[in-house]
VEXDRENDO-166279 format. One record per atom (N, C-alpha, C): x, y, z; residue in three letters. Coordinates in steps of 0.1 Angstrom, whole numbers, plus 5000, padded with zeros to 4 digits. Layout:
REM residues N
XYZALA...
This chain:
REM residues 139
392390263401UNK393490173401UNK394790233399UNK394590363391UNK396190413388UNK396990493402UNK395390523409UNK395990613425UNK396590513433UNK395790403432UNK396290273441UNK397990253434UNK398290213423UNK399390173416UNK400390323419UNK400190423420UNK400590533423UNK401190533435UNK400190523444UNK400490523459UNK401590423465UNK401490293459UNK401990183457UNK403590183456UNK403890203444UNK404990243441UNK405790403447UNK405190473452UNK405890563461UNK406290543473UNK405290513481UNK405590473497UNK405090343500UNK403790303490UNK403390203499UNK402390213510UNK401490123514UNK400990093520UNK400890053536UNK400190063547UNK400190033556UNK398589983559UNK398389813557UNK397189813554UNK396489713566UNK395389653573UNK395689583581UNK396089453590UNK396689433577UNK397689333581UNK399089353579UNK399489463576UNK401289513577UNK401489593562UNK402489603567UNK402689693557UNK403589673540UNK402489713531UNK403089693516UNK404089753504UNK404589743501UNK405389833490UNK406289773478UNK406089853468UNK405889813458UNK407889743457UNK408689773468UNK410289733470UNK410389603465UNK409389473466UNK409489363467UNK409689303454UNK409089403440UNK408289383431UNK409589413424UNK410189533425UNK411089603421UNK412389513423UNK412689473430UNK413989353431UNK413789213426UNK412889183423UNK412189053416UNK412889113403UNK412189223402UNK412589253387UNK413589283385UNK414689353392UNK416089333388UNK416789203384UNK416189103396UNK416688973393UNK416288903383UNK414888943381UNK414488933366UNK414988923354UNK415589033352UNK416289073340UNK417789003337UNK418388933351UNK419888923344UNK419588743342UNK418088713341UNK418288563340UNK416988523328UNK416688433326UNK414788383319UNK414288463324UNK412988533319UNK412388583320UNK411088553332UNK410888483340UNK409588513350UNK408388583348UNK408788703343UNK407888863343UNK408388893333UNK407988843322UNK408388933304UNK407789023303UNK406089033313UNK405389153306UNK405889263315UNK406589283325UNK406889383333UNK408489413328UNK407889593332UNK409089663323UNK409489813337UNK410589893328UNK410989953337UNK409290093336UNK408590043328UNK407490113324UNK406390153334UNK406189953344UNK405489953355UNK406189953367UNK407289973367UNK407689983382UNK408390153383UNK408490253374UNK409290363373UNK408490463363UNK406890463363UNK406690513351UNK407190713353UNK406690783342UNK406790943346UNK405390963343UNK405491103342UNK404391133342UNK402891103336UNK403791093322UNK402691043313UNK402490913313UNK403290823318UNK402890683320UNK401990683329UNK402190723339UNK401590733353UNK399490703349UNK399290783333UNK397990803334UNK397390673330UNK398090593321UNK397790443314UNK397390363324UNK395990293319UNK395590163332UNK396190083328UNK396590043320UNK397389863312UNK398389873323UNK398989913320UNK400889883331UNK400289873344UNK399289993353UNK398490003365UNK398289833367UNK396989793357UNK396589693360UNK397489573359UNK398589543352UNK399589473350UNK400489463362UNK400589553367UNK401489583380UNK400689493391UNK399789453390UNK398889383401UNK397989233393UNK399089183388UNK398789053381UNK399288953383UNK398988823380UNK399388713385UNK400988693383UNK401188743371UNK402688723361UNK403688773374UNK403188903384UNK404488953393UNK404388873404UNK402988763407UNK403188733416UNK403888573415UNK403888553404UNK404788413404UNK406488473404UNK406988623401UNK407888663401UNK408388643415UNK407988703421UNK408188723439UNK407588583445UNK407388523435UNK407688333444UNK409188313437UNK408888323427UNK410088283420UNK411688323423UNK411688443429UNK412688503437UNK412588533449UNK411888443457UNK411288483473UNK412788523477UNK413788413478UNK414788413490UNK415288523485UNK415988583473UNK416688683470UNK415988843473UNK414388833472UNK414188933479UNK413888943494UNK413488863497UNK413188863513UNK415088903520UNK415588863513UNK417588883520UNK417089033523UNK416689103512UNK416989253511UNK415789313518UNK414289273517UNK412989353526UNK412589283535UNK412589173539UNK412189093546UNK411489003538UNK410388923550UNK409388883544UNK408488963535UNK407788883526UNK406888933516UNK405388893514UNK404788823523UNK403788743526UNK402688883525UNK402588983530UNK401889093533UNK401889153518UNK402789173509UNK402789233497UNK402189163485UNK402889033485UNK402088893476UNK400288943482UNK399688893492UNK398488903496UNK397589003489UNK398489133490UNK397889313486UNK397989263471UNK398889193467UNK398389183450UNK397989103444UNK397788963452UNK396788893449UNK395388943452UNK394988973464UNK393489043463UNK393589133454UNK394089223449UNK394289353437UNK393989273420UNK394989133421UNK394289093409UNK392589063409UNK392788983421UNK391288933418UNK390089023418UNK389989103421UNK389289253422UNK389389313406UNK390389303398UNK390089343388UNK389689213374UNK390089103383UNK389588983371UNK387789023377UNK387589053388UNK386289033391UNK385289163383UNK386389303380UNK385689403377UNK385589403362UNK386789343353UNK386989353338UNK385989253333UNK385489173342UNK384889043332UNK384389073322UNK384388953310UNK384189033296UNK382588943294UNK382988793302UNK381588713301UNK380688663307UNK379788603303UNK378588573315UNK379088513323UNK379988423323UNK380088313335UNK380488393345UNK381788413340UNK382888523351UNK382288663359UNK380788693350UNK380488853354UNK379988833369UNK379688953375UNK379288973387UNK378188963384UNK377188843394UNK375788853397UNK375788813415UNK374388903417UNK374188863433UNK374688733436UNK374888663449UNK374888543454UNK375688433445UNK376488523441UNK378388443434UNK378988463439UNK380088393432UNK381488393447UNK382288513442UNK382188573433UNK382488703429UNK381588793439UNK380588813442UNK379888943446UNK380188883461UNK380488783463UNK381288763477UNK382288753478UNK383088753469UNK384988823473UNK384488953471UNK383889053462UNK383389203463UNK383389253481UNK382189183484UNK381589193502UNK383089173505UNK383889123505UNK385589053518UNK385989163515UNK386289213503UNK387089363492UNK386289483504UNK384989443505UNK385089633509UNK385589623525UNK384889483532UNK385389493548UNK386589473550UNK387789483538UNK389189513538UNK389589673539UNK388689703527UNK388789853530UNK388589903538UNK387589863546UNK386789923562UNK387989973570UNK388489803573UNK389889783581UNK390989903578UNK391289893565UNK392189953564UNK391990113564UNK390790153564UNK390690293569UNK390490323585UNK390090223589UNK390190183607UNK391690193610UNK393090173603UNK394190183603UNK394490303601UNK394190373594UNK394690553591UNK393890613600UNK392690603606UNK391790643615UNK392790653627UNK393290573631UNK394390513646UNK395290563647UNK396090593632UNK397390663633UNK397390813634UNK
């Protein structure tokens, strides 16, 4: 999760449905800061970490949480002025949350068993990945 969040915030993605980067997230959060809070738990920590941050899962996994994605609703129009659309980025971090609500589960209900709708968002999760190495494959 920390190579993905890594990767993420450097260049970004090009995944098969268009292309991601973490730009979207980052301007949310500026706008963030000069008004109420949106995203209290996001800091200059997860969008800029150094080195030694870089190794922490918490901020990783936080970086890919619901809390940024109501950010980047919250501020659509002011970021989309500056990157565009953001439909392709929201997507990459909503599937990203759900993959880790699906991997942390702490309880029975929520855990992964065969023939749940968890171990079948799992199955969507890897034939995303498929795709998206069918995309680096092309280029």
């Amino acid at each position: 999760m920390k190579n993905v969040r890594n990767g993420f915030l450097e260049t970004g993605y090009d995944t098969p449905k268009g292309n991601v980067h973490a730009g979207f997230i980052k301007e949310a959060w500026e706008n963030d800061r000069s008004t109420l809070k949106v995203m209290p738990h996001i800091s200059r920590l997860h969008l800029y970490p150094n080195g030694f941050e870089k190794m922490r899962v918490g901020p990783a996994l936080r970086l890919f949480s619901e809390e940024v994605l109501k950010g980047l609703y919250f501020y659509r129009s002011q970021v989309e002025k500056v990157y565009g659309p953001a439909r392709e980025t929201e997507a990459f971090i909503l599937r990203m949350s759900k993959l880790i609500a699906i991997m942390t589960s702490r309880c029975a209900k929520t855990s992964l068993r065969p023939d749940s709708a968890n171990a079948a968002y799992l199955k969507e999760f890897l034939i995303f990945l498929n795709e998206w190495e069918l995309v680096h494959i092309r280029d």
